[in-house]
Backbone of each chain as ProteinMPNN parsed JSONL, in Angstrom:
{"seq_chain_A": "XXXXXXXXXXXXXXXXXXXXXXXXXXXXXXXXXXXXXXXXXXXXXXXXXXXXXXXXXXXXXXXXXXXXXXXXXXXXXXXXXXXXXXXXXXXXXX", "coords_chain_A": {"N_chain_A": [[-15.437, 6.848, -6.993], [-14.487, 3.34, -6.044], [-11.615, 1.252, -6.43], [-11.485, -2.004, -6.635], [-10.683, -5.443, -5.571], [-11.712, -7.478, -7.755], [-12.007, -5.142, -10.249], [-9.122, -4.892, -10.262], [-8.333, -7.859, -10.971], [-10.125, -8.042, -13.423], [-8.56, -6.178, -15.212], [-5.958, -7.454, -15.244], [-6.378, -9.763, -16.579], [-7.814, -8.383, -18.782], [-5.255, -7.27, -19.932], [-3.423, -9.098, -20.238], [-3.845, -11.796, -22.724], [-3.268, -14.266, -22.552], [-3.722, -15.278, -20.489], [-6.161, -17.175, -18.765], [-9.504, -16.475, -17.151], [-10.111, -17.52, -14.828], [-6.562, -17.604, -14.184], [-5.882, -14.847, -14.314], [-7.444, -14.469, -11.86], [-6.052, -15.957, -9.623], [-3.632, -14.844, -10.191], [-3.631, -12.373, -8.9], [-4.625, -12.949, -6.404], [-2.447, -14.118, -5.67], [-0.188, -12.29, -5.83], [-1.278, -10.606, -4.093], [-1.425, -12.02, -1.603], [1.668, -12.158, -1.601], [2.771, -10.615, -0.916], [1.425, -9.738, 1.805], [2.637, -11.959, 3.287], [5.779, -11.278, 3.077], [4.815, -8.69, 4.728], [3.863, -9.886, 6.9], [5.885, -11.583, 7.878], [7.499, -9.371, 9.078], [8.828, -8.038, 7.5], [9.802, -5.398, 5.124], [8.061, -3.902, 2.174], [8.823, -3.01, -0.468], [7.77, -1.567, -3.734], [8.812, -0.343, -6.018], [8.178, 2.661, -7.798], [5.805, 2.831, -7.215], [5.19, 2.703, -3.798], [6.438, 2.238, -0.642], [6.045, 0.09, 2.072], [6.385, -0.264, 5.298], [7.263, -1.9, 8.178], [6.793, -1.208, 11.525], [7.391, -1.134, 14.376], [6.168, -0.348, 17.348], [6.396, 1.082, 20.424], [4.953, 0.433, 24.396], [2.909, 3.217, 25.286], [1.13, 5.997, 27.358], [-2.371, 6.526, 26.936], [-5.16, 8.407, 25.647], [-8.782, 7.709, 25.956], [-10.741, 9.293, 23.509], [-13.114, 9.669, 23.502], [-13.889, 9.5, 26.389], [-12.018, 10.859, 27.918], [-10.189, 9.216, 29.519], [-7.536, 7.693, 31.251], [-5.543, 5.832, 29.911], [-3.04, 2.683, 28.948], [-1.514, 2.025, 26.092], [-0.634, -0.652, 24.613], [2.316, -2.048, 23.292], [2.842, -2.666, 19.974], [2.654, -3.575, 16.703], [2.915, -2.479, 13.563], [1.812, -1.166, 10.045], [2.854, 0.962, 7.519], [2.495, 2.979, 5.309], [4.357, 4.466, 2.389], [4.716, 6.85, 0.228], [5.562, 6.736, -3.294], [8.057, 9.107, -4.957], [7.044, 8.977, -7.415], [4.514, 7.817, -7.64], [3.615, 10.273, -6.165], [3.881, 12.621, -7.385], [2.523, 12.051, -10.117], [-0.551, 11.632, -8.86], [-0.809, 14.27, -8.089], [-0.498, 15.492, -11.149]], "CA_chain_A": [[-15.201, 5.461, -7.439], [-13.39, 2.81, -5.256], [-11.055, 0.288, -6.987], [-11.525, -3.265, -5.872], [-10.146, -6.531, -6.138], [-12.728, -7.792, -8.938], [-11.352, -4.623, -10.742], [-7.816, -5.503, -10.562], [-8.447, -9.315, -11.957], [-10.052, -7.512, -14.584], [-7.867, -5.116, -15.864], [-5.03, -8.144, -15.558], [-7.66, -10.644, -17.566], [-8.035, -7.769, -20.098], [-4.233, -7.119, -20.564], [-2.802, -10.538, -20.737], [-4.617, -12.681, -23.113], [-2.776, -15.587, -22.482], [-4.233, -16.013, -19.168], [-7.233, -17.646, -18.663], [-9.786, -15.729, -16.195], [-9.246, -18.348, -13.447], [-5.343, -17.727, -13.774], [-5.873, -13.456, -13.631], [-7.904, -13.807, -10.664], [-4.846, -16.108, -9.154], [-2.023, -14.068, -9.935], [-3.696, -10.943, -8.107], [-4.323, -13.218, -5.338], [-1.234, -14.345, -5.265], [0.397, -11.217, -5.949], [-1.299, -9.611, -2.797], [-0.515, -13.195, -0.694], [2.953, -12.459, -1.493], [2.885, -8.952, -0.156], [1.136, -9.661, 2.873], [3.488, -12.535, 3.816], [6.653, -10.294, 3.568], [4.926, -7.506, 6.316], [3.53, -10.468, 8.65], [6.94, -11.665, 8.244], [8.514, -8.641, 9.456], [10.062, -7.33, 6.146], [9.28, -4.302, 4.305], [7.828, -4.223, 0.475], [9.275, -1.508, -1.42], [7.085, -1.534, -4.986], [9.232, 0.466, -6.569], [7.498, 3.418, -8.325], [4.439, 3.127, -6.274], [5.633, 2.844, -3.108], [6.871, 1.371, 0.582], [5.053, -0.356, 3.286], [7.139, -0.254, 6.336], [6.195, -2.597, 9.672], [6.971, -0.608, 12.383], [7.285, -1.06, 16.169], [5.579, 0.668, 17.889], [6.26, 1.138, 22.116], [3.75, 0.795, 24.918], [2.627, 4.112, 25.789], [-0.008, 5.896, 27.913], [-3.173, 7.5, 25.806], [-6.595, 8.469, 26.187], [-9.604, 7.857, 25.316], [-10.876, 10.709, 23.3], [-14.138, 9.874, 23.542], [-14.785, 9.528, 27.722], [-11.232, 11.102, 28.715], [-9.628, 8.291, 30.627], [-6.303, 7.365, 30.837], [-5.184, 3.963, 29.445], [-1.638, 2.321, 28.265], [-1.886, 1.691, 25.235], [0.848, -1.544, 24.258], [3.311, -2.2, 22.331], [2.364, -2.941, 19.05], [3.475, -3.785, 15.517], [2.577, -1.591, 12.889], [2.501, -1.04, 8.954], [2.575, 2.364, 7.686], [2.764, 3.548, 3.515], [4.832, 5.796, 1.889], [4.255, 6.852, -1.605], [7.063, 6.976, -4.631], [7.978, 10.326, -5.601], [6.539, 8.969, -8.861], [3.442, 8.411, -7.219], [3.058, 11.563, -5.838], [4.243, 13.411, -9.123], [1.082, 11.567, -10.962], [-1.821, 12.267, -8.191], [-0.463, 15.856, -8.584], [-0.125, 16.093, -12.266]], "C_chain_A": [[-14.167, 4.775, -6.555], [-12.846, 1.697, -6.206], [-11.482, -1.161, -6.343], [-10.577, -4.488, -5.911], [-10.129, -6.824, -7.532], [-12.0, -6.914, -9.895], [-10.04, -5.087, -11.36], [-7.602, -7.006, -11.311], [-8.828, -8.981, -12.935], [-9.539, -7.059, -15.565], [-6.688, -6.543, -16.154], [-5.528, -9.596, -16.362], [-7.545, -9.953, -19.162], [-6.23, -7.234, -20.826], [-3.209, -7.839, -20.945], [-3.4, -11.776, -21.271], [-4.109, -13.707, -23.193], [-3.423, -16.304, -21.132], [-5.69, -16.554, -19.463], [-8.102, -16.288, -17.438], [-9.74, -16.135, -14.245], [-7.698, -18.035, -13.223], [-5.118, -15.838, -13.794], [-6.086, -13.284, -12.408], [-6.389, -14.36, -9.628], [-3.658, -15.427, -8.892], [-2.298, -12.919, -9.263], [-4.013, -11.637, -6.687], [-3.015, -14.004, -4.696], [-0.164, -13.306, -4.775], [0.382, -10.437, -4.133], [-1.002, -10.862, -1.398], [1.173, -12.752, -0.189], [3.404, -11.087, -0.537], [2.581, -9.248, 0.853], [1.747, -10.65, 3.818], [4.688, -11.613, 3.997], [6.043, -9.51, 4.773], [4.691, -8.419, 7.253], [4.898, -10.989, 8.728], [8.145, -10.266, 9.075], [9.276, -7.888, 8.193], [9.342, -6.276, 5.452], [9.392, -4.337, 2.886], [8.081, -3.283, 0.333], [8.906, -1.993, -3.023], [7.664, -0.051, -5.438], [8.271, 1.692, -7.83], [6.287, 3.973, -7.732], [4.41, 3.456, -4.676], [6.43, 2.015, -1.749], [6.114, 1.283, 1.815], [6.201, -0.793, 4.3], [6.105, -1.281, 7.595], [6.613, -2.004, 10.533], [6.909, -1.021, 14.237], [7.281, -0.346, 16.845], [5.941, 0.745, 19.84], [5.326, 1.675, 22.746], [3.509, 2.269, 24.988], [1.159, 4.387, 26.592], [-0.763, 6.725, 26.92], [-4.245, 7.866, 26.692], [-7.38, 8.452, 25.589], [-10.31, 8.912, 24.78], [-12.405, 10.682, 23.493], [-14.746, 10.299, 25.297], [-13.253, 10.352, 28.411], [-10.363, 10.383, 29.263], [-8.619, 8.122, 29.881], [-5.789, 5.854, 30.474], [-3.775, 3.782, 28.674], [-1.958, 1.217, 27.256], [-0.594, 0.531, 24.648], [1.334, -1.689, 23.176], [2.466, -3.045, 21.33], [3.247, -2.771, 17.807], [2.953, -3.51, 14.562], [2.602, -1.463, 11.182], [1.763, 0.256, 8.239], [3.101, 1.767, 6.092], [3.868, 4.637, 3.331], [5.337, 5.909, 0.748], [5.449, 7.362, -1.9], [7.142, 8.469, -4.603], [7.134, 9.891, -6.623], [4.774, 8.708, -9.01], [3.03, 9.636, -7.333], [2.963, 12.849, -6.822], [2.713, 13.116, -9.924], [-0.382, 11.803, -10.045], [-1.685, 13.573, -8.211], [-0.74, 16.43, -9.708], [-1.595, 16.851, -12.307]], "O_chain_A": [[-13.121, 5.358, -6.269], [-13.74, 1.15, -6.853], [-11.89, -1.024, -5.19], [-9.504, -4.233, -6.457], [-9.218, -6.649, -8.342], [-11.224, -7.569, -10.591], [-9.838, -5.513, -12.497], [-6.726, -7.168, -12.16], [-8.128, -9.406, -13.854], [-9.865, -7.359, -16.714], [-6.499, -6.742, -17.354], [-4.653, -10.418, -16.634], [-7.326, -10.503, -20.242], [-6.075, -6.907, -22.002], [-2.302, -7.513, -21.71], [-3.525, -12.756, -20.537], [-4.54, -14.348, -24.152], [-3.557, -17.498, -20.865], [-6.245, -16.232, -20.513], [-7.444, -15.357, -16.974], [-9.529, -15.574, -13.17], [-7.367, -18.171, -12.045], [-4.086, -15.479, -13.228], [-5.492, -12.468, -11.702], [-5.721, -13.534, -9.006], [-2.925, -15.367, -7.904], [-1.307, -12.271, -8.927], [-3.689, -10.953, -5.716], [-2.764, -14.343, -3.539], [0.517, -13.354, -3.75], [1.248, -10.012, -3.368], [-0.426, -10.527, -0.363], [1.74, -12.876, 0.897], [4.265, -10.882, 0.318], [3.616, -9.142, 1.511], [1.573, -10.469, 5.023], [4.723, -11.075, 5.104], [6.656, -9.599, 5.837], [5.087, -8.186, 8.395], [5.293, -10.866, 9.887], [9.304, -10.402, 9.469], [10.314, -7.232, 8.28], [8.14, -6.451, 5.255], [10.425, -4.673, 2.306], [7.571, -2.421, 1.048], [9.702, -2.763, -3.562], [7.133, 1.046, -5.265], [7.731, 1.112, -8.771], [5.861, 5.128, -7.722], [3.694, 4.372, -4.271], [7.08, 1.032, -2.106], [5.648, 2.227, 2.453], [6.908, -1.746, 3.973], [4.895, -1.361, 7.805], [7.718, -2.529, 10.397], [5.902, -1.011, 14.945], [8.227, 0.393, 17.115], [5.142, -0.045, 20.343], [4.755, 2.721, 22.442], [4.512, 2.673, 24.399], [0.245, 3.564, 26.627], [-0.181, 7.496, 26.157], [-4.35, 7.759, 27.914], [-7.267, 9.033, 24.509], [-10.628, 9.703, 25.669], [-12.944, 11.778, 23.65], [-15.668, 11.08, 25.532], [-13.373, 10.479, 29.63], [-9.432, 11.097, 29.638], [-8.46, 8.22, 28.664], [-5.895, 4.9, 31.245], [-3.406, 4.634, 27.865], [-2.417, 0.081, 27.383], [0.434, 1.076, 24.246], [0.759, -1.451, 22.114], [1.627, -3.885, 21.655], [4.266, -2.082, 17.755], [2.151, -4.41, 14.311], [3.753, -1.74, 10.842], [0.569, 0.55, 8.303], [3.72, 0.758, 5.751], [4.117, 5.53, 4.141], [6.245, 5.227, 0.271], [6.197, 8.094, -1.252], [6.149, 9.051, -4.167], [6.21, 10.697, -6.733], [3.999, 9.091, -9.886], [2.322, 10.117, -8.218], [2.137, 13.759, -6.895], [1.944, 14.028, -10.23], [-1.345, 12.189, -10.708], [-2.764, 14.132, -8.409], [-1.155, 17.589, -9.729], [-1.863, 17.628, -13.223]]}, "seq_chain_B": "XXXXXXXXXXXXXXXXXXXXXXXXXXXXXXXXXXXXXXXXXXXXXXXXXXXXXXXXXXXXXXXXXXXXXXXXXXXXXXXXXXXXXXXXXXXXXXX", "coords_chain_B": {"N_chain_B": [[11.067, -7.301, 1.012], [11.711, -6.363, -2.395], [10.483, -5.572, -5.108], [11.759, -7.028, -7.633], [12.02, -9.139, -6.752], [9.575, -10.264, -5.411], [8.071, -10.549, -8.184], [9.612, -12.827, -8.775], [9.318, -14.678, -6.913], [6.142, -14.681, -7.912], [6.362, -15.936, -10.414], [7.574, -18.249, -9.906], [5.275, -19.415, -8.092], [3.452, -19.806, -9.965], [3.805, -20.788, -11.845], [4.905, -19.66, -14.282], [6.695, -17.646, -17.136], [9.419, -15.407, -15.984], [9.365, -13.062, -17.089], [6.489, -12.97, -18.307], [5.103, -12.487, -15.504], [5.844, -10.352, -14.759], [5.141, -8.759, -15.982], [2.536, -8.524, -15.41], [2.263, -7.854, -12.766], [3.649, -5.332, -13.35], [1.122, -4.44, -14.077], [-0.886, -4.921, -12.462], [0.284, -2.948, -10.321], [0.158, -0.231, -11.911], [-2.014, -0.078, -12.607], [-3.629, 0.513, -9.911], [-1.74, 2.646, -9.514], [-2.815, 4.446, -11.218], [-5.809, 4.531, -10.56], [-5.783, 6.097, -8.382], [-4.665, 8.608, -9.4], [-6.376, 9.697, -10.429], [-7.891, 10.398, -8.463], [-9.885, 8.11, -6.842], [-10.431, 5.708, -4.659], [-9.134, 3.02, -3.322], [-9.767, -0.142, -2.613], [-8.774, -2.931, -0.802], [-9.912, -6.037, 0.296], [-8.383, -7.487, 3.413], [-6.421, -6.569, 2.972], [-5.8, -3.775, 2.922], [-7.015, 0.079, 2.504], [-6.794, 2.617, 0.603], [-6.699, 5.981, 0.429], [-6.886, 9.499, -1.496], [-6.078, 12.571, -0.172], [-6.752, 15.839, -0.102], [-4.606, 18.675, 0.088], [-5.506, 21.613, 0.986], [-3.633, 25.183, -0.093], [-1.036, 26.371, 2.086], [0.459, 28.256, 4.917], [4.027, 27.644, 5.705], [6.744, 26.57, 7.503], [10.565, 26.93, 7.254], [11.713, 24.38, 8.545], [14.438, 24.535, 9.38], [15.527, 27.146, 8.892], [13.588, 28.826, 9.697], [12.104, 30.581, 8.53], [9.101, 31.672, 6.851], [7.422, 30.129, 4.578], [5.336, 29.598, 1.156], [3.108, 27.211, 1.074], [2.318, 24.95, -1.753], [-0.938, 23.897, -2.621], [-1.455, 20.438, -2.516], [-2.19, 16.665, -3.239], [-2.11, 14.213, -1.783], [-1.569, 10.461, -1.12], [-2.896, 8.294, 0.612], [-2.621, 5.769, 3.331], [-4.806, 2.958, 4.719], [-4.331, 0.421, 6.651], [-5.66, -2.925, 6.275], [-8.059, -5.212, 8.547], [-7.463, -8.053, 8.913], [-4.344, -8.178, 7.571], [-3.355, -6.259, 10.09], [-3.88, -7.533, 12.162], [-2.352, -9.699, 11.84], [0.015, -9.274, 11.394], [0.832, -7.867, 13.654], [0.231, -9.681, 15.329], [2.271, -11.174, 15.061], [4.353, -10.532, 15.982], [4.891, -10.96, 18.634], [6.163, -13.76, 18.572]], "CA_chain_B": [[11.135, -7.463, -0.138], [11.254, -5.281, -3.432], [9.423, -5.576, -6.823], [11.754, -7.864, -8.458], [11.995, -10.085, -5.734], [8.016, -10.489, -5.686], [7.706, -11.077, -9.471], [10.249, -13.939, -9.028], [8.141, -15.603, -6.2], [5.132, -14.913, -8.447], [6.556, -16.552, -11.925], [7.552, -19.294, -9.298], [3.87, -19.9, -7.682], [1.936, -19.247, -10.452], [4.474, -21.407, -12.674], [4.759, -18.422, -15.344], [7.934, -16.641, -16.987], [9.278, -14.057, -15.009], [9.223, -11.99, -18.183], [4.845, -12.369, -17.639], [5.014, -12.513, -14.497], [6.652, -9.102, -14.137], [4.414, -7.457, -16.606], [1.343, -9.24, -14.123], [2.901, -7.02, -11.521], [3.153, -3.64, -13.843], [-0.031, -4.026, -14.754], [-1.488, -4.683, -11.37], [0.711, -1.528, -9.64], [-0.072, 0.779, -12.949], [-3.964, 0.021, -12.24], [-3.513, 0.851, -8.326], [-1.477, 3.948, -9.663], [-4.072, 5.338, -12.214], [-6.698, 4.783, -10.012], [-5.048, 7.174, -7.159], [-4.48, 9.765, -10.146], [-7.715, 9.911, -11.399], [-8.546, 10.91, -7.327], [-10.403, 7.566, -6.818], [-9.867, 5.489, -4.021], [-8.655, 1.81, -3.624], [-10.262, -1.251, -1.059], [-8.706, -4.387, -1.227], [-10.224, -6.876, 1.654], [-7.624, -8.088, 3.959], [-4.701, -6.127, 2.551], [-5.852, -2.598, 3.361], [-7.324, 0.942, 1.547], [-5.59, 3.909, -0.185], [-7.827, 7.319, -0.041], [-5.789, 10.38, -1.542], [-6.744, 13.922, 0.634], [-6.528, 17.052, -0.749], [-4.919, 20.058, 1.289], [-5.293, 23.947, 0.37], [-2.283, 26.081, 0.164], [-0.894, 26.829, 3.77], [1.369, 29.329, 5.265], [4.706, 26.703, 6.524], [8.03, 27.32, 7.878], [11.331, 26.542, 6.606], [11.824, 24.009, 9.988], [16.132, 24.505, 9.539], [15.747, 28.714, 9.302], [12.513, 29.12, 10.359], [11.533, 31.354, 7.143], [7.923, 31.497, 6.245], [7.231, 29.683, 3.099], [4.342, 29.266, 1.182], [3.366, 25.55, 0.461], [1.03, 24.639, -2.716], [-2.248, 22.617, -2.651], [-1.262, 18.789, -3.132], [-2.223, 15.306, -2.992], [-1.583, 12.559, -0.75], [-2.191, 9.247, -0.812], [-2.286, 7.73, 2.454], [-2.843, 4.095, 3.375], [-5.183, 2.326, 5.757], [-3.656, -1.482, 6.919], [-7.328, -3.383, 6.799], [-8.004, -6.115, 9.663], [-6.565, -8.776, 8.831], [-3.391, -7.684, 7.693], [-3.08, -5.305, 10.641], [-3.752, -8.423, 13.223], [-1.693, -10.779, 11.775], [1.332, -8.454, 11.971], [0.858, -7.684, 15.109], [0.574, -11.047, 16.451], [3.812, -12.114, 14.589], [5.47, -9.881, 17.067], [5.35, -11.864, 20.208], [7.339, -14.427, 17.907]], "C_chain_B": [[10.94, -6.613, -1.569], [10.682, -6.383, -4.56], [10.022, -6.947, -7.785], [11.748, -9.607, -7.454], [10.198, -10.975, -5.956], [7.72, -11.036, -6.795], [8.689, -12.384, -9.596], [9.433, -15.173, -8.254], [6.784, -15.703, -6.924], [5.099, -16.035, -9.665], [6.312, -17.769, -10.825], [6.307, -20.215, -8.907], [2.989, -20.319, -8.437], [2.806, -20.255, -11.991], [4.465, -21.068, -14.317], [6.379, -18.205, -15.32], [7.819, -16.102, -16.632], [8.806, -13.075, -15.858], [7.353, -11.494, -17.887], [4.837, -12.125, -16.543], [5.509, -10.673, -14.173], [5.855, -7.98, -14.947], [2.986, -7.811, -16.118], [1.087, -7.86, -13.06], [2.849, -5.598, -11.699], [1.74, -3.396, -13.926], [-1.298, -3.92, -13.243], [-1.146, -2.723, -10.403], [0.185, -0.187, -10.329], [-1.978, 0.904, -12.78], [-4.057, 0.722, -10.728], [-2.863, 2.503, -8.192], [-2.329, 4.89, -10.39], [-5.472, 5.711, -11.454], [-6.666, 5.641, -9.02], [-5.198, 8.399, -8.058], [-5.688, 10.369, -10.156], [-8.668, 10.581, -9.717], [-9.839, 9.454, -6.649], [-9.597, 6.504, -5.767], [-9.52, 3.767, -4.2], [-9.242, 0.849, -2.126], [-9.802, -2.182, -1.541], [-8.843, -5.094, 0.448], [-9.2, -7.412, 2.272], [-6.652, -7.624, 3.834], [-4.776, -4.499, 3.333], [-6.967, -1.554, 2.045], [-6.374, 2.229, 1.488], [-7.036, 4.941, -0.473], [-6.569, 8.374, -0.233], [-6.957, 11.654, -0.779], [-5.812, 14.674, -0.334], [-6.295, 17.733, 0.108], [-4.088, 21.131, 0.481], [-3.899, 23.861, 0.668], [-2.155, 26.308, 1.534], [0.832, 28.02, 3.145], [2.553, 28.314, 6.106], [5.528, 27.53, 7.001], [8.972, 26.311, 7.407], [11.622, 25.829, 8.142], [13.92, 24.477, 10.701], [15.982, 25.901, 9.525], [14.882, 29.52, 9.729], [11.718, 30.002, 9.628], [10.037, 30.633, 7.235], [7.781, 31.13, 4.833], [5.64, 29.235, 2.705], [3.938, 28.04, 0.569], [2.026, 25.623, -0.106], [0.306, 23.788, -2.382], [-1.821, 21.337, -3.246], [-2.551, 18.031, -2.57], [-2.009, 14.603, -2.564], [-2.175, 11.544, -0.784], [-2.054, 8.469, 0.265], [-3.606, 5.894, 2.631], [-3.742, 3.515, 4.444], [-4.859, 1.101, 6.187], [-5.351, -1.884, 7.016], [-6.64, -4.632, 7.897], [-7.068, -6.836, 10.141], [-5.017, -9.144, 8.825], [-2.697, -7.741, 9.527], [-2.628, -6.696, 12.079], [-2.832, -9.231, 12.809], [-0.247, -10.0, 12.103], [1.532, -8.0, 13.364], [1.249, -8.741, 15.765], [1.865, -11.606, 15.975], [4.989, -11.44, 15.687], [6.23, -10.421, 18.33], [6.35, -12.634, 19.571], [8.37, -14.194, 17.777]], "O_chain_B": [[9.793, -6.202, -1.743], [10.57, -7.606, -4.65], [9.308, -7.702, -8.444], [11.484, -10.781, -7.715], [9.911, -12.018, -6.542], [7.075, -12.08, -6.7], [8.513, -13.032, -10.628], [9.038, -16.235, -8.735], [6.148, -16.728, -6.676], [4.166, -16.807, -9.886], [5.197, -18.281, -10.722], [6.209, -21.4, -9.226], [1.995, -20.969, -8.115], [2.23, -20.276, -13.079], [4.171, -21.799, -15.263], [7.163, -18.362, -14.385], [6.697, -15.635, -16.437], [7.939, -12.28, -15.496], [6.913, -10.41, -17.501], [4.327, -11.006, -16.472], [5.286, -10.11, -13.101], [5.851, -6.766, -14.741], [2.161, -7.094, -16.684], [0.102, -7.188, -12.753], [2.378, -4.768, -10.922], [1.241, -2.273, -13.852], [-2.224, -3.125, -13.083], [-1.898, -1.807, -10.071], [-0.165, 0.787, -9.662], [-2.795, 1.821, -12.858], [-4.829, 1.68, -10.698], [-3.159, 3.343, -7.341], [-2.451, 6.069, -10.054], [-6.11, 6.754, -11.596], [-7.793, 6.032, -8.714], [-5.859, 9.313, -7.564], [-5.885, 11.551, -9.872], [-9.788, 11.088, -9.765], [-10.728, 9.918, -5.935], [-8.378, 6.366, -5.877], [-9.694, 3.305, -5.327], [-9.119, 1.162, -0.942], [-10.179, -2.53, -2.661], [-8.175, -4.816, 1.444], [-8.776, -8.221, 1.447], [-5.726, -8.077, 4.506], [-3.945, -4.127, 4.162], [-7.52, -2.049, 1.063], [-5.471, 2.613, 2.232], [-7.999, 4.776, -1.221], [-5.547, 8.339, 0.452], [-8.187, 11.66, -0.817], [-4.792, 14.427, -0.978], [-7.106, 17.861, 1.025], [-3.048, 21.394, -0.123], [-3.206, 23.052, 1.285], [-3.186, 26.447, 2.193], [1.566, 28.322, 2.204], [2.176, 28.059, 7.25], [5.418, 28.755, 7.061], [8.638, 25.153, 7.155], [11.779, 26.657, 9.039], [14.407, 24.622, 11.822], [16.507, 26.211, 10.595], [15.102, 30.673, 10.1], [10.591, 30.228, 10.07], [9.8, 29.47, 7.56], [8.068, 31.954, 3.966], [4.855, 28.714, 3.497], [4.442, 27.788, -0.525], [0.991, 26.035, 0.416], [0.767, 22.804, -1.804], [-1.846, 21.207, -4.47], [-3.485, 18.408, -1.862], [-1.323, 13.915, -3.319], [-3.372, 11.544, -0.496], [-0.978, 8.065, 0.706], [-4.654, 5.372, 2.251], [-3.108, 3.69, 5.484], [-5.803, 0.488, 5.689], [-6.147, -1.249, 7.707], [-5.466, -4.946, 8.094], [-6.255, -6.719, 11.058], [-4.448, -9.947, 9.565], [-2.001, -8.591, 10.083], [-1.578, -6.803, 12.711], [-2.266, -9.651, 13.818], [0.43, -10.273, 13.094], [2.618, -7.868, 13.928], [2.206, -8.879, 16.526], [2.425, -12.508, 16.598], [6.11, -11.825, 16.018], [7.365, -10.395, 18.806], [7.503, -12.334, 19.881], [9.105, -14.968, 17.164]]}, "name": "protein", "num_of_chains": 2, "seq": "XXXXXXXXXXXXXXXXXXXXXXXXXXXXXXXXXXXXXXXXXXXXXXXXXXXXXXXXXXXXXXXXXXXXXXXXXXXXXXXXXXXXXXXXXXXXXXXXXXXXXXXXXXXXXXXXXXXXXXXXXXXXXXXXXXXXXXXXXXXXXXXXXXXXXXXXXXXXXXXXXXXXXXXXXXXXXXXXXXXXXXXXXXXXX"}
């Protein structure tokens, strides 16, 4: 099973009956707006319990293609990496 | 930015108490966390996906005494950045 969006407006539709279903689907696109402004800004979300999305900078380096071999420099780049709560990881465990 | 930070910009946007607004936010993260538990994965378009892997028991080492230890079968949840995201952060860089 994959979660989705649709999902998530759901579940926040079905647990706040004050909202309307126009103002669930909003607040999850807002919600994830607000998140994805902080990393293109440069700033890191820490969702406490769940976890932290770091942006990272990354420096050029050289790589290779794994598929044909060849060597190529791969550039500098700007990055955003996860890393789950303990309290996460405690609950996909349990 | 952290959690309460976010639910203050949300009440704000969405012209809600923080008080809903912050249980908006549990209820979104607590869905995103259950669904990880339960071993099920997560796609949201433009933001990214969350698949958890499973890995067997291994044989590690203690890396500070170099001891052999034996490490249990977990869980991980590990993150993919989708497209969008991934490009827009990037390009904010040159900036």
């Amino acid at each position: 099973m994959t979660l989705t969006k649709a999902n998530l407006i759901g579940q926040v539709y079905k647990k706040h009956p004050t909202l309307t279903k126009a103002q669930a689907t909003e607040s999850v696109e807002t919600f994830l707006a607000l998140a994805k402004e902080s990393l293109i800004g440069g700033e890191d979300l820490l969702l406490s319990g769940f976890g932290k999305f770091n942006v990272k900078d990354k420096k050029s380096r050289r790589g290779r293609n794994p598929q044909t071999g060849n060597e190529l420099i791969l550039e500098a780049r700007r990055v955003v990496t996860f890393k789950p709560s303990g309290i996460l990881r405690a609950k996909i465990n349990k | 930015m952290n959690k309460s930070e976010l639910i203050e910009a949300l009440a704000e946007k969405m012209q809600l108490p923080v008080r809903e607004a912050a249980s908006i936010t549990n209820t979104i993260i607590d869905t995103m966390s259950d669904a990880l538990a339960q071993g099920d994965s997560i796609e949201i378009r433009g933001f990214g996906s969350f698949v958890v892997k499973e890995y067997d028991s291994y044989i590690g080492r203690n890396p500070k005494t170099g001891e052999k230890i034996k490490v249990a079968p977990k869980k991980l949840p590990f993150f993919k950045v989708g497209k969008d995201l991934r490009e827009r952060v990037n390009e904010n860089r040159k900036k």
